[in-house]
C-alpha atoms as one frame of an Amber mdcrd trajectory, in Angstrom:
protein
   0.000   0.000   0.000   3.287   2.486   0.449   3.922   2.660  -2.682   0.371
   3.810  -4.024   0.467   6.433  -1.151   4.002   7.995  -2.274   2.840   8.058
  -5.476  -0.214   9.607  -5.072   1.115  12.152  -2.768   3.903  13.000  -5.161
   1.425  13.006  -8.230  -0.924  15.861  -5.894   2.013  17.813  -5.466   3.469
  17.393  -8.752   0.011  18.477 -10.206  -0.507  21.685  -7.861   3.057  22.626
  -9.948   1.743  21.959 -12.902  -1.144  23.560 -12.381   0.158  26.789 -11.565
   2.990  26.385 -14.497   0.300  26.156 -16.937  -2.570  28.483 -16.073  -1.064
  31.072 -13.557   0.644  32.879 -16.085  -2.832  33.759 -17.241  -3.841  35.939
 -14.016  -0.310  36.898 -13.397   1.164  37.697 -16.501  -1.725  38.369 -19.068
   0.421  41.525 -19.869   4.028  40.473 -20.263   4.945  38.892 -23.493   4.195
  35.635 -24.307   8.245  34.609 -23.538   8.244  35.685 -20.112   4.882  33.635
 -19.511   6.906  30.595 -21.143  10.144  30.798 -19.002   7.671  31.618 -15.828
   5.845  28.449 -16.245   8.933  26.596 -17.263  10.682  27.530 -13.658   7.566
  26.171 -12.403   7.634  22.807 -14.044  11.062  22.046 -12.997   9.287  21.379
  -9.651   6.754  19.539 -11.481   9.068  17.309 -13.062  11.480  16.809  -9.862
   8.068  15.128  -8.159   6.556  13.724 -10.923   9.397  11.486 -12.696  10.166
   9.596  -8.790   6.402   9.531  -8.156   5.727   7.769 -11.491   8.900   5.231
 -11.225   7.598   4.592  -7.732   4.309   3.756  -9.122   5.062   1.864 -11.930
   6.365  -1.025  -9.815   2.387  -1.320  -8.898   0.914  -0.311 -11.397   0.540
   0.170 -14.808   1.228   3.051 -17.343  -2.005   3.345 -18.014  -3.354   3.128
 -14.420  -0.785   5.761 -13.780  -1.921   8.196 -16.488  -5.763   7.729 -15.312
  -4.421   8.209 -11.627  -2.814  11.210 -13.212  -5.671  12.976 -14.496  -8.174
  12.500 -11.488  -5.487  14.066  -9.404  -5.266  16.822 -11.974  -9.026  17.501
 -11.896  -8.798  17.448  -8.052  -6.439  20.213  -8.012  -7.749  21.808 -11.100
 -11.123  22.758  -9.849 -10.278  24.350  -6.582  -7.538  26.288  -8.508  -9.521
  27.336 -10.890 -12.378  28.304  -8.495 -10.384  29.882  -6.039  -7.520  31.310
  -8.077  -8.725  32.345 -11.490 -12.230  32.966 -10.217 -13.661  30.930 -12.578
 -17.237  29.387 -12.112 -18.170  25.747 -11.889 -20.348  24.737 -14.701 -22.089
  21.141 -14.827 -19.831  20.504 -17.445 -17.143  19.627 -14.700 -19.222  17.477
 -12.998 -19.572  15.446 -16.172 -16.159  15.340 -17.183 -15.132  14.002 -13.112
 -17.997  11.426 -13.956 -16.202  10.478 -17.069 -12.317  10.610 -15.282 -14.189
   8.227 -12.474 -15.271   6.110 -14.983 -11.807   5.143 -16.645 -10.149   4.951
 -13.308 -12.720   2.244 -12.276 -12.165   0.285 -15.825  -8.202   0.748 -15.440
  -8.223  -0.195 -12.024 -11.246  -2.865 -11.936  -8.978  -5.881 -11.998  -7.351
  -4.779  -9.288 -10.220  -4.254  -7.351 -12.114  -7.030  -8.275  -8.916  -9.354
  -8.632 -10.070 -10.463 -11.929
């Protein structure tokens, strides 16, 4: 169970890096050039990367690629929303609610053997 803890933990902070590498640049920087935005958010993802490359070689002795990736992406949307809720100001549609219905989905297909040991 270690293992799947580290490398969600990782993958949570990893994402709130990512996050902020790829959209923050839009609040903060909307009127810089385009390069400064770029090297900004590439700063940023140097963090991302530094947690994300241990967190998925961690994972991948548990998992798959493809359980990773899914893993990946419902962490994203857990950090995306409040970010861009709380940060950007944006609203919540029901749209978002759909998609995290969708993202639940696939990690319950990727991950039903596992569950289910089938």
């Amino acid at each position: 169970m270690q293992p799947y803890l580290f490398t969600i933990g990782l993958l949570f902070c990893s994402n709130i890096f990512m996050t902020f590498a790829w959209y923050a640049h839009l609040k903060n920087l909307s009127n810089q050039l385009w390069i400064y935005a770029a090297l900004f958010s590439w700063g940023i993802a140097l963090f991302e990367y530094i947690l994300q490359v241990p967190a998925n070689r961690i994972g991948h002795e548990v998992m798959t690629v493809g359980q990773l990736k899914i893993l990946q992406e419902i962490i994203t949307l857990t950090v995306f929303i409040p970010f861009s809720v709380f940060y950007l100001k944006e609203k919540i549609t029901m749209d978002y609610f759909y998609a995290s219905l969708c993202i639940l989905g696939a990690v319950f297909f990727v991950f039903r053997a596992k569950i289910f040991g089938t």
